[in-house]
C-alpha positions as CSV (number, residue, x, y, z in Angstrom):
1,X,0.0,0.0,0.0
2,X,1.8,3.4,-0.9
3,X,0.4,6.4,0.9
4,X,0.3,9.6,-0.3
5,X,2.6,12.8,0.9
6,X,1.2,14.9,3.4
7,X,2.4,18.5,4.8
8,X,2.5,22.1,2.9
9,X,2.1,21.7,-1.3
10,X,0.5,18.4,-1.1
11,X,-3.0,19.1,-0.5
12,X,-5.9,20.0,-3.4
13,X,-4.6,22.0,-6.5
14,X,-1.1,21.1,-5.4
15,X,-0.1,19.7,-9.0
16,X,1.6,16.7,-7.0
17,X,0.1,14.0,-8.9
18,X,-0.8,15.7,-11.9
19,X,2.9,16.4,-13.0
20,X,3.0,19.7,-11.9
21,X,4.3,19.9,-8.5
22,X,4.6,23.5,-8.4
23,X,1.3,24.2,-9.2
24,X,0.0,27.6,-8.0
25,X,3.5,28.4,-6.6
26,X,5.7,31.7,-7.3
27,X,9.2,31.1,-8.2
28,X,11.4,34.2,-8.5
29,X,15.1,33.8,-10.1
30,X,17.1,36.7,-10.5
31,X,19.0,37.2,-13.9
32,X,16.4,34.8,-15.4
33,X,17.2,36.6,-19.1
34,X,19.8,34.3,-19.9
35,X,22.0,31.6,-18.7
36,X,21.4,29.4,-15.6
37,X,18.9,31.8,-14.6
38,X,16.6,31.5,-17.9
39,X,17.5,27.2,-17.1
40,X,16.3,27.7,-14.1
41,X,12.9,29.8,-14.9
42,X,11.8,27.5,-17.5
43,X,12.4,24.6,-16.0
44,X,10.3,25.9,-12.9
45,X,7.4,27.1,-14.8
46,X,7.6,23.3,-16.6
47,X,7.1,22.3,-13.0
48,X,4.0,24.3,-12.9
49,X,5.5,27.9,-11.3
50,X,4.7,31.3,-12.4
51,X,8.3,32.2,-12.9
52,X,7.3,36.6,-13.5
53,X,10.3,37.9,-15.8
54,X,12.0,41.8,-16.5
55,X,13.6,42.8,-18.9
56,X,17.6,43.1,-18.5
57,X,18.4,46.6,-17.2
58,X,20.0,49.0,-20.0
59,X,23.9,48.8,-20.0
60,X,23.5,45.3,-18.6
61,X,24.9,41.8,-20.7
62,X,21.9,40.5,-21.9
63,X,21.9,37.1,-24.3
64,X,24.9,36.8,-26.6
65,X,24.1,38.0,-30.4
């Protein structure tokens, strides 16, 4: 018999067994416009986070062209 997990994030609309274990969660990652940090975003939001994104500051590196 497997039993289910139990605590914060597991209870209704948690996304835990649909796949989407971050279901109506917030993930914030800074520098999220490239690199690691866009890895990282879009792997949370495939997760099932809102991952809200800026633009890069002007001056700043952004993506290489």
């Amino acid at each position: 018999m497997s039993t289910l997990p139990t605590g914060p994030g597991s209870g209704p609309g948690s996304g835990l067994l649909t796949g989407t274990p971050l279901a109506g969660r917030v993930a914030v990652v800074s520098r999220a416009s490239s690199g690691i940090g866009a890895a990282t975003a879009t792997r949370l939001a495939e997760l099932g986070a809102s991952c809200p994104t800026s633009p890069p500051r002007p001056g700043t590196a952004g993506p290489p062209t």
